[in-house]
N, C-alpha and C positions, 0 to 999 in steps of 0.2 A: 425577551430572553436575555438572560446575564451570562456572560460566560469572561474564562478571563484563560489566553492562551501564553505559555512561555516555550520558545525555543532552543534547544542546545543543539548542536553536532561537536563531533570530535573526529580531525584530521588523521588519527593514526598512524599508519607506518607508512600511508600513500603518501606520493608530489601532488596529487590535487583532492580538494575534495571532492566528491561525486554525489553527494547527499543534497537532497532537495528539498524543501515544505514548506508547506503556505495553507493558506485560510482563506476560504469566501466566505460571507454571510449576507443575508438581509434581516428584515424585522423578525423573521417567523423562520428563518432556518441557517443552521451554520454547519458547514463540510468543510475536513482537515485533511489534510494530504500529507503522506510523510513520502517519496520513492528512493530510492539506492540504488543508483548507478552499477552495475556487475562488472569489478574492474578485471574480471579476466577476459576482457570484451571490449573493441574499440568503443573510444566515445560514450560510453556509461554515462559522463555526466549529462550527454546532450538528451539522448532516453530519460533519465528522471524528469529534464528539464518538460520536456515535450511531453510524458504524462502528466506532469503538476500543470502545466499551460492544458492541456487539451481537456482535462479534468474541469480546471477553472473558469474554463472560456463556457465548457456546455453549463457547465452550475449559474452563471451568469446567465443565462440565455434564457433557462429554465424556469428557476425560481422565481417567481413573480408572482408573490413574495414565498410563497411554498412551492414544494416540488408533490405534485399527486403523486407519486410513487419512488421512494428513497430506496427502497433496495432495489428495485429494477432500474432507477437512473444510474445507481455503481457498477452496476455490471452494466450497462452500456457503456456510460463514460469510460470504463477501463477497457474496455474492448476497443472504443474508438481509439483512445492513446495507443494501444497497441498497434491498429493499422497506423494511425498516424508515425510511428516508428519506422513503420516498416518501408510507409512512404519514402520518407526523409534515406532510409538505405538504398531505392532506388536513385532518387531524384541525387542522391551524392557519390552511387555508382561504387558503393562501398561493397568490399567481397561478402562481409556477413554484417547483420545488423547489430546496433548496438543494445543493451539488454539493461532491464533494471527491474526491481523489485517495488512492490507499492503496496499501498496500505490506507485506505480512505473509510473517511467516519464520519456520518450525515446526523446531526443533532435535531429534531422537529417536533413538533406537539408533544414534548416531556419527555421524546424517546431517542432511541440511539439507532440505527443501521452503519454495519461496516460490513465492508468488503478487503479482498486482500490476493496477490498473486504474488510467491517467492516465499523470502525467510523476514519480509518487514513485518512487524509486529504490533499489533493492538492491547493493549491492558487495561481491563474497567475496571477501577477501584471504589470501595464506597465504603468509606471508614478507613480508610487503610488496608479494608482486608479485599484480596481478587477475587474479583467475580468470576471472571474470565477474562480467555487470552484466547488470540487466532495461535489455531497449529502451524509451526511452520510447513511447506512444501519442500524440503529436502531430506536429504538420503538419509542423515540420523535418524531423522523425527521420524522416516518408517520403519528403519530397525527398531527405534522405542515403542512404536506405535505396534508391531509383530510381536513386539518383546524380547527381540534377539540380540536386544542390548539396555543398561537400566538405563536413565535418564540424566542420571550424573556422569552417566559417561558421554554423554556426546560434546561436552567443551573439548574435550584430548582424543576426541576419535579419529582417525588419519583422515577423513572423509566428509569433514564437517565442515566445509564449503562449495559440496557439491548442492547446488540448488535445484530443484527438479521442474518449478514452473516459473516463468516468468514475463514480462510484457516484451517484444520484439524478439521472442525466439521464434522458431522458421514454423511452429505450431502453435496451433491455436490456443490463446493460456485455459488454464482452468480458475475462472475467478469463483473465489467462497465465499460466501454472504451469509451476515447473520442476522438477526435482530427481525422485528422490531423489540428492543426492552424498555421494559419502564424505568426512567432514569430518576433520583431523588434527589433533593439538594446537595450538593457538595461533592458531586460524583466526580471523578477525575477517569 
């Protein structure tokens, strides 16, 4: 498998970043992690960190050198991240846990599976043109989703950082899962 991965984050208006990704592969499969930190929540950045680790530790473990089940490995491995969150809020005796949003994509036999909990976001391109994109889980995207508000409104909506799922909230996330698709050359 050929694949060729490039990185960017942008710091913003934050003092730190809280943005997290990384990449495992073997010969026969490659999983991409992207998670975001929820900085109106202690420690965001330790949450992303500890999905992208918990993520890459079970993809490690797994894959040898395939994973027999890619959409059922993302929704575990994101659920594990999530306890493992939640762990880390006891074991550090913190009042509420730290929270982050994520967004994982498992590449295998020509094909794509992702998964996703929050407002982090997936994009399949092929030519240029989108194929698809994960919905986000927050409070716009059901006003769009109702239709009680159009779509170009949710950049300047008062509300458009309320997120509605995520990994280390006090409930259990809602992970979505797509695929399997068939992927073509030059798919981004």
């Amino acid at each position: 498998m050929r694949f060729a991965i490039y990185q960017d984050t942008a710091l913003g208006a934050r003092a730190s970043n809280q943005d997290r990704m990384g990449y495992c592969f073997t010969r026969d499969s490659l999983m991409m992690v992207v998670a975001d930190g929820m900085g109106g929540h202690v420690r965001g950045e330790i949450a992303a960190q500890i999905a992208l680790q918990t993520t890459a530790g079970l993809f490690q473990q797994q894959a040898r050198p395939r994973l027999a089940d890619p959409g059922g490995f993302l929704d575990r491995a994101l659920r594990r991240a999530h306890r493992e969150i939640l762990r880390y809020q006891a074991t550090e005796r913190l009042p509420e846990s730290p929270r982050t949003t994520v967004v994982a994509a498992l590449v295998q036999d020509g094909c794509a599976w992702w998964a996703h909990a929050g407002d982090s976001r997936l994009y399949w391109l092929r030519e240029k043109a989108l194929q698809s994109r994960t919905l986000d889980h927050s409070k716009v995207q059901s006003l769009v989703s109702l239709g009680l508000i159009r779509a170009d409104e949710q950049d300047s909506h008062p509300e458009r950082n309320k997120v509605l799922n995520c990994l280390g909230s006090p409930f259990e996330p809602m992970i979505e899962c797509a695929g399997p698709v068939q992927l073509a050359p030059g798919d981004q």
